[in-house]
BAVO-831359 format. One record per residue: residue in three letters; x, y, z of N, C-alpha, C in turn. Coordinates in steps of 0.1 Angstrom, whole numbers, plus 2048, in hexadecimal, padded with zeros to 3 digits. Example, Ala and Ser with C-alpha at 12.3 -4.5 7.8 and 13.67 -1.06 7.14 Angstrom:
ALA8847C784E87B7D384E8847DF84E SER8807EA8478897F584788180084F 
END
This chain:
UNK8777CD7668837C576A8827B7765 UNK8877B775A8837A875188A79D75B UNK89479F76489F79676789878E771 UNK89079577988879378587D78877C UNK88077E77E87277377E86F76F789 UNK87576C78F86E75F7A086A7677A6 UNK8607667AE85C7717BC8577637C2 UNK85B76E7D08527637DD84B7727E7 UNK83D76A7EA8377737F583B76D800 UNK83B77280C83A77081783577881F UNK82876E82581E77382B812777822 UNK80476B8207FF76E8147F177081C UNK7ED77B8237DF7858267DB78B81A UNK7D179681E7CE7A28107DA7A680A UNK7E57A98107EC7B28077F57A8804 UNK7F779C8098037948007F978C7F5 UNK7EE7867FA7E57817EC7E578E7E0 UNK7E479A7E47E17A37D87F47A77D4 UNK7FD7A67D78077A67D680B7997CE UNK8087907D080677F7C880377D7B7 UNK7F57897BD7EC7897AE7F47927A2 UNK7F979D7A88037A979F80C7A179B UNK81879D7A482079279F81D789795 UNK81478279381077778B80677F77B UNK80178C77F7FE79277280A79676A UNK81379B77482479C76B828791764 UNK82978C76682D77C75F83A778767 UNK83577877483D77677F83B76A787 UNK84475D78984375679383F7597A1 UNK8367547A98377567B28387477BD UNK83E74C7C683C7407D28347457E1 UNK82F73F7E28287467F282973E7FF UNK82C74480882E73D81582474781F UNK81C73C82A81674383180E737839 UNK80F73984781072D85280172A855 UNK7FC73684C7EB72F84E7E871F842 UNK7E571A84B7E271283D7D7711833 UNK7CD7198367C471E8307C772A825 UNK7D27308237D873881F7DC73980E UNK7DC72B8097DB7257FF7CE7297F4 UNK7C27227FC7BA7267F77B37337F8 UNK7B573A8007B074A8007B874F7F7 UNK7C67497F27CD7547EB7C67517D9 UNK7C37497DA7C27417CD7B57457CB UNK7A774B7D67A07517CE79B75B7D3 UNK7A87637DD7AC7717D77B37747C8 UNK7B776F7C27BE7707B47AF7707AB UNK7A97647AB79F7617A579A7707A1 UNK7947757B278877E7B179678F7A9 UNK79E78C7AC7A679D7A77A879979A UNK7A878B7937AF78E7897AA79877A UNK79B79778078F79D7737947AF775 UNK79D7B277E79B7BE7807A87C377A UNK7B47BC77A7C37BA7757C07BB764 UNK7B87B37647B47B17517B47BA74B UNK7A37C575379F7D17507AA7DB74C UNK7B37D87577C27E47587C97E4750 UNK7CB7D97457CC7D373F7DF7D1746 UNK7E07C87507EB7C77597F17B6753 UNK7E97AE74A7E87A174D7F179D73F UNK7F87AA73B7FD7A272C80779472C UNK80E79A73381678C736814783740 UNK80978274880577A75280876B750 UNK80C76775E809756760807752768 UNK7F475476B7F07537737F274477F UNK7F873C7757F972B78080572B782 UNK80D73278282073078681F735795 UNK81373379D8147367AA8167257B2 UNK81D7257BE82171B7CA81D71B7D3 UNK81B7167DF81C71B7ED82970E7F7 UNK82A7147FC83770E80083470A813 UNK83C70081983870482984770B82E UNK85170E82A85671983385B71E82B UNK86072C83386673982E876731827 UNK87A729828888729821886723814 UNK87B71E81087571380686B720801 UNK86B72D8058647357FB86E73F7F9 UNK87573D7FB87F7497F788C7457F0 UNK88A7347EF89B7367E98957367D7 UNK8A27387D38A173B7C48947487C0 UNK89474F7CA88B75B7C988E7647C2 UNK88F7747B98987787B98917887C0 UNK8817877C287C7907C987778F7D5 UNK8757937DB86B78D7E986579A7F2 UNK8577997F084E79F7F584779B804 UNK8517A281084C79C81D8427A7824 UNK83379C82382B7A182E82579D838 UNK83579484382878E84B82679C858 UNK81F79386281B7A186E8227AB86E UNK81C7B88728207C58748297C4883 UNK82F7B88858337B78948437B8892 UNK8507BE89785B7BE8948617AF897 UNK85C7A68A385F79A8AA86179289D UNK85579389585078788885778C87E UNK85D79987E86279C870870797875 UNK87279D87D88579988288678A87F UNK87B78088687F77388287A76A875 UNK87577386D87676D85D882772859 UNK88678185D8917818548A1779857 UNK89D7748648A976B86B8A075D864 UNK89A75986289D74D85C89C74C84B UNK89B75984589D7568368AB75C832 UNK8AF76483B8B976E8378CA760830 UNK8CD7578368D874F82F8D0746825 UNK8C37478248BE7438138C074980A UNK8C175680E8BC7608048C775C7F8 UNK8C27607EB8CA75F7DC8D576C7DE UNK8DF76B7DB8EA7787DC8E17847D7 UNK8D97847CC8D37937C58C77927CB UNK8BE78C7D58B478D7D58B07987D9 UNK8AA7A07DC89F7AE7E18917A37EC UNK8947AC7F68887A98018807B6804 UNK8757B87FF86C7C47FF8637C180A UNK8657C78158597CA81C84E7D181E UNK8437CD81F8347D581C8327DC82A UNK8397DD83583A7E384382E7F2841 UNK8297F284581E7FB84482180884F UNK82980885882A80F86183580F866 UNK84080686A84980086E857807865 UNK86480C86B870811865877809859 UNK87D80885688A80584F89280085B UNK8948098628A280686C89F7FC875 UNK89180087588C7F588388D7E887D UNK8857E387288A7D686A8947D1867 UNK89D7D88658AC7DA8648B47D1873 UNK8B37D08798B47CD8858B47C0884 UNK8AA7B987C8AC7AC87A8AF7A786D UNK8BC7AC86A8C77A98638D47A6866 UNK8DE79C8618EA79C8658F27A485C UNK8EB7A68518EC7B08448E27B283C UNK8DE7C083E8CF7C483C8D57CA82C UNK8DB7C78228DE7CC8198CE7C6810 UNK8CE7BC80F8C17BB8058B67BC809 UNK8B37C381B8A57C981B8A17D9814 UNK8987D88128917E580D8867E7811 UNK87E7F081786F7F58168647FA80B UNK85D7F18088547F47FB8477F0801 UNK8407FD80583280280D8288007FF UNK81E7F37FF8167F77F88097FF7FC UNK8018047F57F18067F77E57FA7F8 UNK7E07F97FC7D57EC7FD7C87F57F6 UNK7C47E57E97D07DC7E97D27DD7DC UNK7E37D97E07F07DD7D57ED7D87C7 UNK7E37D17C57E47CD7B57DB7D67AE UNK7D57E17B47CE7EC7AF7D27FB7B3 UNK7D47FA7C27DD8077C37E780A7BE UNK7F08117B67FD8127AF80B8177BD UNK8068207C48118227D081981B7D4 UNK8268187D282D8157DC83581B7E1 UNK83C8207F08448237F585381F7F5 UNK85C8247F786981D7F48738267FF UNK87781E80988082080F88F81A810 UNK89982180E8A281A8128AC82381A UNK8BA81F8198C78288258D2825820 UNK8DA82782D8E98258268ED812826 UNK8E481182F8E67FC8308E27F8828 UNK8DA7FE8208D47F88118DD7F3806 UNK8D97EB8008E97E47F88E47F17E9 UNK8F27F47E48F18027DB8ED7FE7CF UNK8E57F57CA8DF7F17C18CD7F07C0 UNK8C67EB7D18C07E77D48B27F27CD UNK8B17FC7D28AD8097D28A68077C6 UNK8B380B7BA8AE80B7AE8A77FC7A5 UNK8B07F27AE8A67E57A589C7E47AA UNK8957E87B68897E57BB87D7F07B5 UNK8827FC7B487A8047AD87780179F UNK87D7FB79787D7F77868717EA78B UNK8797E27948727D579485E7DC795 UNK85D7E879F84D7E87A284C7EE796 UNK8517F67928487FE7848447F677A UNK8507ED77784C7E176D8407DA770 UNK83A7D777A82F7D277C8217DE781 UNK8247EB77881C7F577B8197FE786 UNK8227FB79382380279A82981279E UNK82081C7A082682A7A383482B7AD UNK83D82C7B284582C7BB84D83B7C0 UNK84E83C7CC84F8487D285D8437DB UNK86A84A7DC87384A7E78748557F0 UNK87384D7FE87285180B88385480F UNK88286381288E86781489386681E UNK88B86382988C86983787B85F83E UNK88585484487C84A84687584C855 UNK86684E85685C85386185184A863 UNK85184587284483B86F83983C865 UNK83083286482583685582C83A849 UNK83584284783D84483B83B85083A UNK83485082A83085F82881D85D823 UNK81985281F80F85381C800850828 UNK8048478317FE84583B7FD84E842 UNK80985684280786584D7FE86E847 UNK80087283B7F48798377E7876839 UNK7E18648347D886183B7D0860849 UNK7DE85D8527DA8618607D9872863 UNK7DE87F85D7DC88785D7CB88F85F UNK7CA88384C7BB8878497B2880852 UNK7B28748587AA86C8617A887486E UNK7AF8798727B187E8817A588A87D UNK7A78948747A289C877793899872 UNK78E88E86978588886677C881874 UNK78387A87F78087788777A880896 UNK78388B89378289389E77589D899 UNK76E8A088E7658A7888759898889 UNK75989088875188489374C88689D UNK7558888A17548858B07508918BB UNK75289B8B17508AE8B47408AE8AA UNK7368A68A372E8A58A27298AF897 UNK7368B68917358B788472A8B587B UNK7308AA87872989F86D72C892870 UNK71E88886972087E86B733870864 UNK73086B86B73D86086073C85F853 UNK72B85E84B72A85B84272B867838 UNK72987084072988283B73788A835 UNK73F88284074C88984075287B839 UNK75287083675886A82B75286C81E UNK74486E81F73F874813749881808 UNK74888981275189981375E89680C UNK76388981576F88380D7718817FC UNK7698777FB7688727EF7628777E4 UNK75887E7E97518897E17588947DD UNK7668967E476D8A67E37778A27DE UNK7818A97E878E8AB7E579389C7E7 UNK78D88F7E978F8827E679487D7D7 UNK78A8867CC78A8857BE79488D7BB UNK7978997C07A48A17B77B089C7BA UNK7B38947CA7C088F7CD7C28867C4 UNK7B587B7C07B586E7B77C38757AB UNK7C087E7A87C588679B7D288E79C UNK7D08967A67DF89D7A97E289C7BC UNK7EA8A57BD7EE8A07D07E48B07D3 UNK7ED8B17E07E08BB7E97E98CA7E2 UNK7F68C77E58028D57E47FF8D87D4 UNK7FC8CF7C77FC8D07B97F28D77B5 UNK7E68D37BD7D68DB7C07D98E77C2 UNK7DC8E97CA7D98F77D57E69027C6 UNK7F08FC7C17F69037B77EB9087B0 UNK7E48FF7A97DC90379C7D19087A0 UNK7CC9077AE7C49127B57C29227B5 UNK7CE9287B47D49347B17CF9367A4 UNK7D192D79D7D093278A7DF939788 UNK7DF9437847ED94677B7F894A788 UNK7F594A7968019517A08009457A5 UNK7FB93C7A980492D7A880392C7BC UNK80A9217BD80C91E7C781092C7D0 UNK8169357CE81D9437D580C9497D8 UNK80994B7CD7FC9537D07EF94F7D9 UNK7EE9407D87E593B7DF7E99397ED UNK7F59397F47FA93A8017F9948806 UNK7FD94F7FC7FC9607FD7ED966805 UNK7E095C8017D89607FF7D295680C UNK7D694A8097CB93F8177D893F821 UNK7E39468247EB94182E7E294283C UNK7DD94B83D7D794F8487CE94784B UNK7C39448437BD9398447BA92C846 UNK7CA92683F7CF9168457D591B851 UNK7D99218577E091F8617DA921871 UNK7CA92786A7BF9298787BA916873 UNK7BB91686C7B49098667BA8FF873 UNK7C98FE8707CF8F68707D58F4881 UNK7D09018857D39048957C590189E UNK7BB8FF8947A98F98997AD8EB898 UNK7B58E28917B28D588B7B18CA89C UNK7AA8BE89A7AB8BA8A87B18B08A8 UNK7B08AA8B67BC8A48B97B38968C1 UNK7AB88F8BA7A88838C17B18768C4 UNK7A68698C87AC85D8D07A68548CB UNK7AC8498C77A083D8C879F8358D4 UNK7958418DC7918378E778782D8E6 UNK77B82B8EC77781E8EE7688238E8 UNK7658348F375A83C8E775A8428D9 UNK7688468D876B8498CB76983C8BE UNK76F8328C476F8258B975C8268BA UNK7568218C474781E8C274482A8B9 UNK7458368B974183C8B274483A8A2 UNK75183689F75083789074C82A88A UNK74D82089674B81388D73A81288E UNK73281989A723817895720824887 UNK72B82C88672883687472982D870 UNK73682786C73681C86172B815860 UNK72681086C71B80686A70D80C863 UNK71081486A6FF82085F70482284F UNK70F82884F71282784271081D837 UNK71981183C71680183670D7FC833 UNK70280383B6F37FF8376F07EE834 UNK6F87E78406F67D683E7027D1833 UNK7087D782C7137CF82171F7CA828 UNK7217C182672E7B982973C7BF827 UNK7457BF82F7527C18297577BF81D UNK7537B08187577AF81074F7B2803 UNK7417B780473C7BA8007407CF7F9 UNK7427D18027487DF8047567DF7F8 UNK7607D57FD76B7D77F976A7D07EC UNK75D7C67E77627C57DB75D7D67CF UNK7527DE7D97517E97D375B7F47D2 UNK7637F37D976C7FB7DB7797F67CF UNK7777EA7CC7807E67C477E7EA7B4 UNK7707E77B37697EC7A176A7FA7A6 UNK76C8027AE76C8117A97798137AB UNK78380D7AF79180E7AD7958097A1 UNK7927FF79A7937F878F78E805783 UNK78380878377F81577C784821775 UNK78782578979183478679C82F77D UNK7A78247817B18257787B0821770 UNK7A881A76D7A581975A7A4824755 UNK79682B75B79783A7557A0841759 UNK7AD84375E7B484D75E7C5845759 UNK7C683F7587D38337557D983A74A UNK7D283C73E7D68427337DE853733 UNK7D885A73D7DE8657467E9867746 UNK7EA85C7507F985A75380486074E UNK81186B750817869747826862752 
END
């Protein structure tokens, strides 16, 4: 979407700093608002530390990296915007009242994409006097390496919104998926919470350890989702009778599976329990220590698989 130059973040944490950095590898303005005032400099070397990884992707052709701002309020980061990527709290109170104080700034064409991780369409909606230029765009953390975004919209949606917001992420390398039928988490978080629950409750049933059963993960069927989904698998499972054949064959199977699966809590022993796994796991490494490894092997896979792509 060549038309789209100005963006403004709002709300600059992990996912709006790495939302910042994508923007500005596009050769996209950005402006940032965010009431920490320390917020500045964390964003500036959050950029720093992702940019080596953007390069690799080779995501940086048109970059400009210094056409970033920070601004002190929401009406001074959004006017003359023509995109806007809102992620402050996951709280409806804080979303309803940014969107009531940027909503008569806003530029006639602008697009307000929210990163809402959990939270409706409709419910956000709510804090609009005319929700025509909201949209839902769920990223993955974090978004300047995960390609996912989610896209929701409805009938309040202004009938252009949809399609310019989907051109606008792909142009900046993003995968995008539309949500037909809008469900808390969406569609990708549910699956996750899916897999977690039953990951947790085989914990806690003493299975296997945390580090065993994320192992399991990543070691497994972690690597073939990286590549295809679970339903694309289980087709080419079969070999020549396909998806028909392999249900023909494991119905009975998934469905004792799926009638054993458990049903935990995060109560107060449940949490001690996974956060002293993690801690064995971690073996002393820092968060951020962790997540910058998490980042070179995210960085990796899609270099090695980018070209795939079709």
């Amino acid at each position: 979407m060549s038309e789209i130059k100005r963006t403004a973040i709002l709300g600059a944490g992990v996912i709006g700093a790495s939302w910042a950095t994508l923007f500005l590898a596009s050769g996209r303005s950005v402006t940032v608002f965010d009431p920490d005032p320390k917020a500045e400099a964390s964003v500036r070397e959050y950029i720093e530390q992702a940019w080596t990884a953007l390069e690799e992707l080779d995501l940086t052709d048109r970059a400009t990296p210094d056409a970033i701002k920070f601004v002190p309020t929401l009406a001074e980061a959004v006017q003359d915007a023509q995109f806007i990527q809102e992620n402050v709290p996951e709280r409806l109170p804080i979303k309803h009242e940014t969107y009531a104080e940027i909503e008569l700034e806003l530029n006639a064409d602008a697009i307000v994409s929210s990163s809402t991780s959990g939270l409706t369409l409709e419910a956000l909606q709510e804090g609009w006097r005319e929700p025509g230029k909201l949209i839902l765009g769920h990223p993955f953390n974090p978004p300047h390496l995960i390609p996912l975004v989610e896209l929701t919209s409805n009938n309040a949606t202004g009938s252009d919104v949809l399609d310019r917001t989907e051109a606008f992420y792909k142009d900046i390398g993003k995968v995008t998926i539309r949500i037909n039928k809008g469900l808390p988490g969406h569609v990708a978080n549910r699956l996750q919470a899916a897999v977690w629950r039953e990951a947790v409750h085989m914990a806690v049933e003493g299975v296997a350890s945390v580090e065993d059963i994320d192992k399991a993960m990543w070691a497994g069927p972690g690597l073939r989702w990286a590549a295809m989904g679970p339903t694309t698998l289980f087709h080419l499972g079969a070999g020549e009778g396909g998806l028909r054949a392999f249900c023909d064959h494991f119905k009975d199977t998934f469905n004792g599976w799926w009638d054993d699966l458990g049903d935990p809590r995060l109560d107060e022993d449940v949490i001690k329990l996974l956060v002293d796994g993690i801690a064995e796991q971690a073996q002393g490494q820092t968060t951020q220590e962790l997540s910058a490894q998490r980042d070179k092997m995210l960085t990796a896979m899609q270099k090695a698989t980018q070209h795939l792509r079709t």
